[in-house]
N, C-alpha and C positions, 0 to 999 in steps of 0.2 A: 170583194171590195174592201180594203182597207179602212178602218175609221180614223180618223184625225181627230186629235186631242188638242184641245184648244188650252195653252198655256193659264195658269192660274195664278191669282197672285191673292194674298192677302192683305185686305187693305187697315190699318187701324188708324180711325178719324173718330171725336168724339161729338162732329157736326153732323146731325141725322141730315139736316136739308143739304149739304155739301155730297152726301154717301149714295144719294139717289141719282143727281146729276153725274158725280163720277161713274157708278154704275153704267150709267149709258153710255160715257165715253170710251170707261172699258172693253163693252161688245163693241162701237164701233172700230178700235182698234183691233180689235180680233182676240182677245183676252177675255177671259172671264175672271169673277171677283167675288171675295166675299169681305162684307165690311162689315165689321166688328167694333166694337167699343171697348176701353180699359183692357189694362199692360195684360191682367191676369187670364184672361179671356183670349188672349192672344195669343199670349203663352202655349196655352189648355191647346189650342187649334193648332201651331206650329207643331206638338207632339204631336199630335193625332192623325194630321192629313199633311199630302206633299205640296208643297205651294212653292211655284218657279222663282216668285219674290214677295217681297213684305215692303208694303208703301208704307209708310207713315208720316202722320205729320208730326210738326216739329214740337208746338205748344199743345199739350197735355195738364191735366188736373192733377196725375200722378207725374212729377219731374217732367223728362221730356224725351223729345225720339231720340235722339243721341242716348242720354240715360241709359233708353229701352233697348236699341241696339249693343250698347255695350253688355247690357249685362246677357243678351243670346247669347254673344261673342264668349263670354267667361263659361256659357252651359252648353258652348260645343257647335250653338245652332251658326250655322255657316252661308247660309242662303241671304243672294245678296239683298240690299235692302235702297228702298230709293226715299229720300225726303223731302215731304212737302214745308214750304213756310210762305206767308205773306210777308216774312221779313227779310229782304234780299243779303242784310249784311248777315244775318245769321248762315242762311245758306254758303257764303262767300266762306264761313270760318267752319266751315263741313270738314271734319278730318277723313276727307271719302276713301283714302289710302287705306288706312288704320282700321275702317271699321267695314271694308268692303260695300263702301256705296259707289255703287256704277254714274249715278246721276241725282241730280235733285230737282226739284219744281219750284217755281217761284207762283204762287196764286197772286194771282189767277191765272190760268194756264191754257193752253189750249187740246183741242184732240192731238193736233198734230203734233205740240209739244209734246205730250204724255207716249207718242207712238216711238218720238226720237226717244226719250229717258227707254222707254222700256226695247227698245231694240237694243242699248247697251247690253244687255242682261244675256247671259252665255244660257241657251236652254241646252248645252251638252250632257 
């Protein structure tokens, strides 16, 4: 019998009560997750283990997801990244070409939505 690996994504949100509900949206879409807080802790885990993508949201204590994604992009890290905001005209000025974002979230969002964002995602 073959084991099937269930894609994994890395989520960085600095909302504990937001990271719980996502969680479960994750397994129901068939993904697993691990939510994480602050850039630096993110960072540490992107070295460490393979993660199919890196959700994050947009408004951070440290700068912000943009910031964070940019500076992976300048240390190599290449895995694509999707981003959450409550704020739709931010999402609208996503430079998703440039920083390799396949899709963004608009919160609040739904399973289904989160299921189309993350089927963008090439697990090649």
């Amino acid at each position: 019998m073959i084991a099937y690996k269930r894609p994994k994504a890395l989520v960085l949100d600095d909302e504990l009560p937001f990271a719980k509900l996502f969680t479960m949206m994750m397994v129901m879409v068939g993904w697993d997750c691990e939510v994480i807080t602050g850039q630096e802790k993110a960072l540490a885990r992107l070295k460490a283990e393979h993660f199919d993508v890196l959700i994050t949201d947009y408004p951070m204590p440290q700068g912000n997801g943009f910031h964070f994604i940019c500076c992976l992009r300048r240390d190599g890290i290449t895995l694509p990244a999707i981003v959450m905001s409550g704020d739709a005209q931010v999402l609208e000025i996503t430079p998703k070409d440039l920083l390799y974002i396949p899709s963004v979230l608009h919160k609040p969002f739904t399973a289904s939505e989160l299921r189309a964002a993350l089927a963008k995602i090439s697990l090649a």
